[in-house]
LUMZA-923649 format. One record per residue (C-alpha): residue in one letter; x, y, z. Coordinates in pm, 1 decimal. Example, Ala and Ser with C-alpha at 12.3 -4.5 7.8 and 13.67 -1.06 7.14 Angstrom:
[site "a" [1230.0 -450.0 780.0]];
[site "s" [1367.0 -106.0 714.0]];
END
This chain:
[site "x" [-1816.1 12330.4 1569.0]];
[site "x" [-1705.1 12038.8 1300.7]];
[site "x" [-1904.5 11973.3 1072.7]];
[site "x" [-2030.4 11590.8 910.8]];
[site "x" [-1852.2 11652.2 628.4]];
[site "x" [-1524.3 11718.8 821.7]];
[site "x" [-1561.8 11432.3 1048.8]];
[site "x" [-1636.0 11206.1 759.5]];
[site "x" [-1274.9 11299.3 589.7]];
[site "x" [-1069.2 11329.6 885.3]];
[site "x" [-1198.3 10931.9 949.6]];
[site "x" [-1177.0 10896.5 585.2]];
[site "x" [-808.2 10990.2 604.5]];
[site "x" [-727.1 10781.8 949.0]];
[site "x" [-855.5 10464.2 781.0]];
[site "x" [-667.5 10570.1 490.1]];
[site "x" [-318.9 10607.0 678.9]];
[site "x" [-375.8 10302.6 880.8]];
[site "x" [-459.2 10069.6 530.8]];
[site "x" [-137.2 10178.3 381.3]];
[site "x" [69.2 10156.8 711.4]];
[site "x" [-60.2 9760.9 749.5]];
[site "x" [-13.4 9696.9 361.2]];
[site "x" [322.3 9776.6 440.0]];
[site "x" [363.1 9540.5 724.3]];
[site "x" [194.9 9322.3 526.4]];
[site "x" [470.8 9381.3 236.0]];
[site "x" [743.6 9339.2 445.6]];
[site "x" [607.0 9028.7 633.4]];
[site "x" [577.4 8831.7 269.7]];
[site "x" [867.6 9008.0 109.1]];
[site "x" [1090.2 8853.4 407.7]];
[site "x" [880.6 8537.4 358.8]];
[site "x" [966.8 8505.3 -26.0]];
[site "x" [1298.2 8587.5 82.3]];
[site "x" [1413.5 8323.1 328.3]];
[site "x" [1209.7 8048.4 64.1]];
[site "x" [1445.9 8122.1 -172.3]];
[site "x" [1704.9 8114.1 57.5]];
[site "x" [1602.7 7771.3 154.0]];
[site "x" [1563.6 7610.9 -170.0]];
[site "x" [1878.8 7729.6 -302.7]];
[site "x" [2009.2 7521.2 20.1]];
[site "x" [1826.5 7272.5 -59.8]];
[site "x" [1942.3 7259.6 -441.1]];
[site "x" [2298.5 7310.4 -338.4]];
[site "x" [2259.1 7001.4 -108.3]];
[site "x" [2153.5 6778.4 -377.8]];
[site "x" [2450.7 6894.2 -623.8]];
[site "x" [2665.3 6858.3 -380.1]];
[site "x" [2497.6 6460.6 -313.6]];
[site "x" [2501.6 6414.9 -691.7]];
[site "x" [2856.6 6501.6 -702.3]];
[site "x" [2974.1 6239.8 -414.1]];
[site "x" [2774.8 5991.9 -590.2]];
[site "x" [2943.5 6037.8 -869.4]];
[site "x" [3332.2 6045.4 -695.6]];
[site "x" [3235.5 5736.0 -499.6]];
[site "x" [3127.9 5570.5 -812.9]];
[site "x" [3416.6 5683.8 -979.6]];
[site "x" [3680.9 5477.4 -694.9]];
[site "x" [3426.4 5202.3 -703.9]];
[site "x" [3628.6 4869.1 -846.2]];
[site "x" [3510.3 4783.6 -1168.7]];
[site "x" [3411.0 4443.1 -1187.7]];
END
């Protein structure tokens, strides 16, 4: 027969492996998250360089007047 005390640490140690199982999830869920932000807003930065830049060519073969 089990006892209380063995019950209580085999759930003890359940909850325990599911926490740090979903954590993990978790992790991976906002790493990938933080990941593709950064992704974006370099792609977003590069966008505006790459605007500035025109600006400036177009400006550049502009007439003077």
């Amino acid at each position: 027969m089990v006892g209380r005390f063995e019950v209580g640490k085999d759930t003890v140690q359940v909850l325990t492996e599911s926490a740090a199982t979903h954590v993990g999830r978790i992790a991976t869920v906002v790493t990938g998250a933080v990941r593709e932000i950064a992704h974006e807003v370099g792609e977003w930065a590069s966008d505006a360089f790459e605007m500035r830049d025109a600006a400036d060519r177009a400006g550049e073969d502009a007439p003077h007047v």
